[in-house]
C-alpha positions as CSV (number, residue, x, y, z in Angstrom):
1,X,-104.5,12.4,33.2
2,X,-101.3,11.4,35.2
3,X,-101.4,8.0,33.9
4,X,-101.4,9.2,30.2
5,X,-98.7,11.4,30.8
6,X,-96.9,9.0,32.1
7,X,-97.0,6.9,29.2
8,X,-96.6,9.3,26.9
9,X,-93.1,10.1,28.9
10,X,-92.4,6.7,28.6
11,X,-92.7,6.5,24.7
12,X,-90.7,9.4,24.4
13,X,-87.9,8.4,26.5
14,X,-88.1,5.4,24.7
15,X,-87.9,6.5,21.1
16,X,-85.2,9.1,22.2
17,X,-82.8,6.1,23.6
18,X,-83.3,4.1,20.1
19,X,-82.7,7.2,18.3
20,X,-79.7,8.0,20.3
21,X,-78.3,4.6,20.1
22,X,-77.9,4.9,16.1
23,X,-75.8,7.9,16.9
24,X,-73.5,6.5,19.4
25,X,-73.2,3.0,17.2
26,X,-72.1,4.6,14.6
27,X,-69.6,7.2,16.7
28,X,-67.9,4.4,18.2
29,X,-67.8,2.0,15.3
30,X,-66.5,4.6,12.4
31,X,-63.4,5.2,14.1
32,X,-62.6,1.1,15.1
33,X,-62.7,0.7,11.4
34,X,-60.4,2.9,10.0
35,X,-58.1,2.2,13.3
36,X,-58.2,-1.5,11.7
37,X,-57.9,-0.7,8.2
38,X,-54.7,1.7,9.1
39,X,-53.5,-0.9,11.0
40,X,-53.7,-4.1,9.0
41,X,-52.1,-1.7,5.8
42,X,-49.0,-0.8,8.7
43,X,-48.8,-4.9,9.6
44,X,-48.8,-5.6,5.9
45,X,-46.1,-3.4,4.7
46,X,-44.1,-4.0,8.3
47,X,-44.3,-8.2,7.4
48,X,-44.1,-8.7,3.8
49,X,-45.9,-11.5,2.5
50,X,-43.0,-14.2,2.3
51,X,-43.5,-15.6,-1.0
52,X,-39.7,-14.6,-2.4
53,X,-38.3,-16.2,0.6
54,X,-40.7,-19.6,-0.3
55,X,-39.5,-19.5,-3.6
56,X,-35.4,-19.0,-2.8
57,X,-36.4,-21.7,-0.3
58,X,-37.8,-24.3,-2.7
59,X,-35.0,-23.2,-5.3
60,X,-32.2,-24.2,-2.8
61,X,-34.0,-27.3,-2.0
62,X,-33.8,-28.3,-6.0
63,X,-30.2,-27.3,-5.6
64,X,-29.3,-29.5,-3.5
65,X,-31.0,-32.4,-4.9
66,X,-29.7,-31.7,-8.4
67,X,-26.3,-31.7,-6.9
């Protein structure tokens, strides 16, 4: 009777921690993503994207050749 017990404790405990480690996955992982999305929209409109200053670049460059 002990030894069934036992195992029976066992499952339980068992399912509990897998049912309990879907909680605390999704706890800790909700959060790091909108912390990274927040972020990476902060870097993005801190560091603009550099195109304008490639293009003045290049347009100088003909510039000076032309001349």
């Amino acid at each position: 009777m002990k030894n069934t017990l036992k195992n029976a404790a066992l499952i339980v405990l068992a399912a509990n921690f897998l049912f309990l480690q879907g909680c605390v996955h999704k706890i800790v992982t909700v959060p790091v993503k909108v912390a990274y999305k927040t972020t990476k929209g902060v870097v993005k409109a801190v560091i603009p994207n550099g195109d304008k200053d490639d293009k003045k670049e290049k347009k100088k460059k003909q510039d000076i050749e032309e001349n």
